[in-house]
C-alpha positions in Angstrom: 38.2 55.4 66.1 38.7 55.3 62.2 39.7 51.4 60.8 42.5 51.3 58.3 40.2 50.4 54.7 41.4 47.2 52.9 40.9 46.4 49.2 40.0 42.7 48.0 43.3 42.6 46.2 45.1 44.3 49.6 43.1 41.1 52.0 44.5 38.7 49.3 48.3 39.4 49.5 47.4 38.4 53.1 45.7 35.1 52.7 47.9 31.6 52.3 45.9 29.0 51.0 46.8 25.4 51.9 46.5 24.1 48.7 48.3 26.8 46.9 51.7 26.3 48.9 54.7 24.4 48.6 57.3 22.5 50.5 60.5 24.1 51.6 62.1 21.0 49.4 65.1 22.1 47.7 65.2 25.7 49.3 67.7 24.5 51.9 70.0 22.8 48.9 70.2 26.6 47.7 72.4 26.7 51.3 74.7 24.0 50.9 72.4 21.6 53.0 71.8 18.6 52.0 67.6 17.5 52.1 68.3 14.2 53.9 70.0 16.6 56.6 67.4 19.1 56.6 64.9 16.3 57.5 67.0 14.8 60.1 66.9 17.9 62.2 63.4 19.2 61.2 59.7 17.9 60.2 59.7 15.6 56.8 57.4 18.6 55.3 57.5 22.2 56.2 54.6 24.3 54.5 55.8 27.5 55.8 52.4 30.3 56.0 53.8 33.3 57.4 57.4 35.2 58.0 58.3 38.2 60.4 59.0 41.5 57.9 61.7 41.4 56.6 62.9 37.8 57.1 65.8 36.3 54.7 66.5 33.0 56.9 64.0 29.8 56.9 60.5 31.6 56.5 61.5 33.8 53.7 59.4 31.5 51.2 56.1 32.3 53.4 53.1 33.8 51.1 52.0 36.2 54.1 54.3 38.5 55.6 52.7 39.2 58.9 53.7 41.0 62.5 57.5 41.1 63.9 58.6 38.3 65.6 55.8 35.5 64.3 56.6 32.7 62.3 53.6 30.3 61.1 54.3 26.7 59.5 52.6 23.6 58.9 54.3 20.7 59.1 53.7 17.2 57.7 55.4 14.0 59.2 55.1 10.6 57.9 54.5 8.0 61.2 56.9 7.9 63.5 58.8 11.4 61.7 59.9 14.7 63.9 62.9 17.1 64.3 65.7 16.0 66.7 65.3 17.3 70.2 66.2 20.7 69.9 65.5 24.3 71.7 64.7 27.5 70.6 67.0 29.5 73.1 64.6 33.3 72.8 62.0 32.2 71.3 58.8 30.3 72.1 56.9 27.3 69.9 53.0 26.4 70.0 52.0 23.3 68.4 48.5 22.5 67.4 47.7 19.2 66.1 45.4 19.2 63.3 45.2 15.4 61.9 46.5 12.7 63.8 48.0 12.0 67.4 51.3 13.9 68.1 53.9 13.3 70.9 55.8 16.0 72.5 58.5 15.4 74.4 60.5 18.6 76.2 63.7 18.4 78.8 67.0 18.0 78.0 67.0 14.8 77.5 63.0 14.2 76.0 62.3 13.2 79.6 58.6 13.9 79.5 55.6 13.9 77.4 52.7 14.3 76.4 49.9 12.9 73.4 48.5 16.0 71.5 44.8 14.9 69.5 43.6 17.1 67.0 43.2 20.6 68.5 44.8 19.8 71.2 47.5 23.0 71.7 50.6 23.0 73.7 53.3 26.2 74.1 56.8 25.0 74.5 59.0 28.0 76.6 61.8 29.4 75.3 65.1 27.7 76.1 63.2 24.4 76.7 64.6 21.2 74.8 61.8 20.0 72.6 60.9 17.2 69.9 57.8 16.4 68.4 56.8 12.9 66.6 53.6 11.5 64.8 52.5 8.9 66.9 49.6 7.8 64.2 49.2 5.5 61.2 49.1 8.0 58.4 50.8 11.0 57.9 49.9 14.0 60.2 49.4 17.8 60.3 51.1 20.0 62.7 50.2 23.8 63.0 53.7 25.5 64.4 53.6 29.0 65.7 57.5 30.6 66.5 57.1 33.9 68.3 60.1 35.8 69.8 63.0 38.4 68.2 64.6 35.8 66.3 61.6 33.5 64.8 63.2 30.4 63.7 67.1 31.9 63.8 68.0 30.8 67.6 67.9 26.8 66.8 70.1 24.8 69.1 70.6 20.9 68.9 73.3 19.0 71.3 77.0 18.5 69.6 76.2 14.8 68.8 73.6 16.0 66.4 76.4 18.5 64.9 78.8 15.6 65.0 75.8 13.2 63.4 75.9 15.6 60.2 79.8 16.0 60.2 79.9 12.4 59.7 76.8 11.9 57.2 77.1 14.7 55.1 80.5 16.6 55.8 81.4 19.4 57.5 79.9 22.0 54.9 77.2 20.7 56.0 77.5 21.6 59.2 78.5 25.1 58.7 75.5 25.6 55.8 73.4 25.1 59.0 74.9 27.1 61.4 75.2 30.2 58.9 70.7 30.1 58.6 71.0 30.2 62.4 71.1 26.4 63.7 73.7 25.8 66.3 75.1 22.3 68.0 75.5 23.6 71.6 72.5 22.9 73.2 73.3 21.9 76.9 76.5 22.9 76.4 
């Protein structure tokens, strides 16, 4: 069997380099969210690595485009910082830690856990309530994979959440979120 020949230049439109990439800051102000709410419902620091094709929702800003249905972030949390308990209704999450100690907790209500240490890999079902936190002193990488259809557009967080960001930030708040995908009807 023949392999498909790749130039230098070709490789390099496929390579993200850590230090080269930048924070999603301010690309969710573009959408009428406010960056306080962004954080509240996601990591402090998203350094997103690679998007499906064609992807114009959260990973759009990803220097690799790479196969259908993958999404590939790293994520930076100060201590004690994570996402909201949430679920990703047809897709499935992997989390690698890759500095520090990480807690996941899944279930509706965060009902169990477990302590991630670096390398340590976990793969969090589809339609599974999720939340992960940086149980160490310092800030912490997180290595995120989102496979599935709709990588990173099938985000669901319980209605208190929704009404948390009515009351915070306004109800165009709210909607900014729910048109990139996010939805407040988890366990509803």
């Amino acid at each position: 069997m023949k392999t498909i020949p790749v130039t230098p230049a070709q490789m390099e439109s496929r390579i993200a380099r850590f230090a080269d990439l930048k924070p999603q800051k301010g690309e969710y102000e573009k959408r009428g969210i406010p960056q306080a709410a962004f954080e509240m419902l996601a990591a402090k620091t998203i350094y997103m690595l690679m998007s499906p094709p064609g992807d114009k929702g959260m990973t759009a800003a990803a220097p690799v485009v790479g196969a259908p249905g993958l999404a590939v972030s790293i994520v930076k949390c100060p201590p004690g910082n994570g996402p909201l308990l949430h679920a990703h209704m047809d897709t499935h999450e992997t989390f690698m830690a890759l500095t520090g100690q990480w807690e996941v907790r899944w279930g509706d209500d965060a009902e169990h856990a477990t302590l991630l240490q670096p390398f340590d890999l976990i793969a969090v079902p589809a339609g599974t309530g999720r939340q992960f936190i940086n149980k160490a002193n310092d800030d912490a990488l997180l290595l995120v994979l989102v496979q599935g259809a709709e990588a990173l557009n099938d985000i669901y967080y319980a209605p208190a959440v929704g009404q948390q960001i009515e009351q915070r930030f306004g109800a165009e708040a709210k909607q900014a979120f729910e048109r990139i995908g996010f939805s407040f009807e988890m366990g509803v």
